[in-house]
C-alpha positions, 0 to 999 in steps of 0.5 A, a space after each residue: 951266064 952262057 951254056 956250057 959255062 962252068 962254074 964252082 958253086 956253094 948249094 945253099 938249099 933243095 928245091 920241091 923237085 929235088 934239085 940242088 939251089 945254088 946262085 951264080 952273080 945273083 941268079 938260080 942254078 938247079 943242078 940235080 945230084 947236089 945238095 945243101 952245104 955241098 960245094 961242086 964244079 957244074 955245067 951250066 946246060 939250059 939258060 932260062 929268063 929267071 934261072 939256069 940248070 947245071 950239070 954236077 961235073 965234080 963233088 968238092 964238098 960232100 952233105 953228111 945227108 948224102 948216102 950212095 944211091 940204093 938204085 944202079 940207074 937212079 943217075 938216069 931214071 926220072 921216078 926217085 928224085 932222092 935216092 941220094 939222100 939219107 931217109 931221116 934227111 928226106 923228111 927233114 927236107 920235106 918239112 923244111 918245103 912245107 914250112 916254108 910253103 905253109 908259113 901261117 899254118 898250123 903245121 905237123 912234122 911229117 909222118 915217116 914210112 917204117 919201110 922207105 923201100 919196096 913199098 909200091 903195090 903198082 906200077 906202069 912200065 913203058 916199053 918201047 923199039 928202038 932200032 930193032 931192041 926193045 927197051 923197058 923200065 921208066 922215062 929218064 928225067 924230062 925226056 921220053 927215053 926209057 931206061 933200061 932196067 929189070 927192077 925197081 926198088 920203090 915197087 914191092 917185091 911181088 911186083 919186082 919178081 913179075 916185071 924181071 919175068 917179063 923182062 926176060 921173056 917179053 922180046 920183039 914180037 910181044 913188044 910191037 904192040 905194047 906201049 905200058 905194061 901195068 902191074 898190081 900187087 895184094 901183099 895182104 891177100 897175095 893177089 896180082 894182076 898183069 895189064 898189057 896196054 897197047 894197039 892189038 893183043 896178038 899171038 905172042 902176048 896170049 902166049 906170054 900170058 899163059 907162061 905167067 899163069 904158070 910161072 905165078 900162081 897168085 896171078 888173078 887178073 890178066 888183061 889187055 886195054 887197048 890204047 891206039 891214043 897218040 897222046 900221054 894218057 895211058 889205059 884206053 877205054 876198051 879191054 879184055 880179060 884174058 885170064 881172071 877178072 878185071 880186079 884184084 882184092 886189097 885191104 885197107 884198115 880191116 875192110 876188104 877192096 875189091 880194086 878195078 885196074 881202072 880205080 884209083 888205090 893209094 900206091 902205098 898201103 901201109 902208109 895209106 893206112 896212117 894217112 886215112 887212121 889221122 885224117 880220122 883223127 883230125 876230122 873228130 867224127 861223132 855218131 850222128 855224123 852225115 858224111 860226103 867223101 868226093 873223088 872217092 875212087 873204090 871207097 876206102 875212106 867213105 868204109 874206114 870212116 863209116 864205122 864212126 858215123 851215122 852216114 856217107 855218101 861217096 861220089 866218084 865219075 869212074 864207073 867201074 870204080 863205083 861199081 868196086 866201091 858198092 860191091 865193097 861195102 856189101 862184101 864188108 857189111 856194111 850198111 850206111 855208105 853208098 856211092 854214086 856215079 857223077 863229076 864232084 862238082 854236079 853232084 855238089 851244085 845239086 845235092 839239098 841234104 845236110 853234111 857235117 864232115 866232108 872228105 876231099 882227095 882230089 887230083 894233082 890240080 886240086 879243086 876249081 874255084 867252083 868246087 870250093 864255093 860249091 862245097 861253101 853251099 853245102 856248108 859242112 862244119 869240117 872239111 877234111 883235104 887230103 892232097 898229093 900237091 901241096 902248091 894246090 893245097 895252098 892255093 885251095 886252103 886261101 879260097 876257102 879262106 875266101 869261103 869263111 873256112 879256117 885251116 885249123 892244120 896240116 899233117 904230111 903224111 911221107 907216102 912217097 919215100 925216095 921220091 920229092 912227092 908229099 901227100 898231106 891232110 888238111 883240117 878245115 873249119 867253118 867260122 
């Protein structure tokens, strides 16, 4: 098998990144706009050691999972993998990956989003030059090529109206010296925010902000976070506020959030509602309960779950986001949560009290092994993992098979319709 051989294919399944599978004399073929039970004519374009990928040059046989895509640029765009693919089938798929990944496991099937479009209250737009045109909308698929677009139909509407504002009105002089633009939406308190991230805020940016004052009453934040990094990552440490203040206010389960454009805030709230009211549910919390919440951003769950316990405490390295989460539990009445600033893992190693239920929503890389033996030190009766990787989420629930802790079951949770992303919740039990 050589570049630019081509071939008619039969696909037999989907992979977790939403690439069609297909075998060519016994080797893995991904191609990208196919799906299972199709037949194609591909293109092979990359060759690799233990598999290829393939361009998709002409559908002879079409999946009844199939539908025409609701997005104009999703051909292109990198942000929704499955915008091919009916709403039922998604999940369908998306249990399929966790049955095969969790095949010991006590599995639930997926619980599927009432409003699979608009659903995003965030959203990070890049903006780039190029040859003397300014681009905006999101990196192509393995690329950094923008593509361009004026909306999105993954982010909610309130975010959708301000980004074609901008994209109208943002021209060459306002976008040299951008590199993101960062947008938030409140549907439940109407709120939003605007962050200009790039090198130095100018003339034309102070002025832009201005005419979003006037063009969006509900406009609360402005600010511009300076970013002159070469690398990938995208808020800066430094900012301003040019209009407002830093943050907005979100609900979640009846509690009121003041959220920092630094703190990290699940991107859809309705389903983060039914994600955080089950792992509830699963943790089979008691009154006198003493709760420990790690990674525990502006204090969402540490609040929903304190109403069941007798205690929590959240432990979160981002400072603003501590500062939110006091501030929230005061702005909320509520008495028996606190949080602290430090990294997970040293406030684990030293923490002497005692714990029945630890709560765990950790980054895409899961946790170290340190962590989980760490966590084994504490020895909680429960562990509550919620994840956004399941491949981490497996490898972690084996080390702390290691640490005597038994996957009583996960529950996927589809918080990212349209896209291959599954977050799921993990119930953990000391044996």
């Amino acid at each position: 098998m050589k570049k630019n051989d081509e071939y008619d294919v039969y696909c037999t399944d989907l992979s977790d990144q939403g690439a069609g599978i297909c075998k060519v004399d016994g080797e893995v073929v991904f191609v990208f706009g196919l799906l299972p039970n199709e037949r194609a004519k591909i293109k092979i374009i990359k060759v690799y050691s233990h598999y290829a990928i393939g361009r998709l040059l002409k559908l002879e046989k079409e999946s009844g999972a199939r539908q025409i895509a609701p997005c104009p640029v999703a051909k292109w765009c990198g942000g929704c993998q499955l915008q091919i693919v009916k709403y039922e089938a998604q999940c369908e798929f998306k249990d399929q990956w966790m049955a095969r990944l969790f095949k010991q496991e006590r599995l639930y099937p997926i619980l599927k989003a009432k409003e699979p479009l608009f659903y995003r209250n965030k959203a990070q737009f890049p903006i780039q030059l190029h040859d003397g045109a300014r681009k905006m909308g999101f990196y192509k698929r393995h690329s950094n090529e923008i593509v361009d677009t004026n909306e999105c139909l993954i982010q909610n509407d309130g975010i959708n109206r301000i980004y074609s504002f901008l994209y109208e009105h943002l021209d060459e002089a306002c976008a040299r010296g951008l590199r993101h633009i960062f947008i938030r939406c409140s549907l439940s308190n109407d709120q939003a925010q605007v962050v200009w991230i790039g090198r130095e805020k100018t003339r034309e940016i102070e002025a832009l902000s201005n005419s979003l004052r006037q063009a969006f009453p509900n406009i609360v934040s402005i600010v511009f976070n300076y970013n002159e990094r070469k690398d990938n990552v995208i808020l800066g440490e430094d900012y301003e506020v040019l209009y407002g203040s830093d943050s907005i206010v979100e609900t979640c389960l009846g509690n009121e959030v003041v959220l920092h454009f630094k703190s990290f805030f699940q991107v859809n709230p309705k389903q983060m509602e039914v994600l955080y009211q089950r792992a509830i549910e699963l943790a089979g919390l008691q009154k006198g309960d003493r709760c420990i919440e790690l990674y525990a951003g502006t204090g969402t769950i540490g609040m929903a779950v304190s109403k069941y316990v007798k205690e929590v405490i959240g432990v979160e390295i981002v400072k603003e986001a501590v500062e939110n989460a006091n501030e929230n539990a005061r702005r909320n009445g509520i008495e028996n949560c606190c949080f602290v600033c430090e990294d997970a893992s040293k406030f684990v190693k030293k923490y002497t009290g005692d714990v029945d239920v630890l709560f765990v929503d950790p980054p895409r890389k899961g946790l170290s092994e340190e962590g989980i033996e760490q966590i084994h030190r504490l020895s909680p009766n429960r562990v509550v993992y919620i994840s956004c990787n399941p491949n981490t989420l497996k490898r972690d629930i084996e080390r702390f098979r290691e640490q005597a802790y038994d996957c009583v079951c996960i529950q996927p949770v589809d918080m990212f319709p349209y896209t291959s992303g599954i977050e799921s919740i993990a119930l953990l039990r000391k044996k």
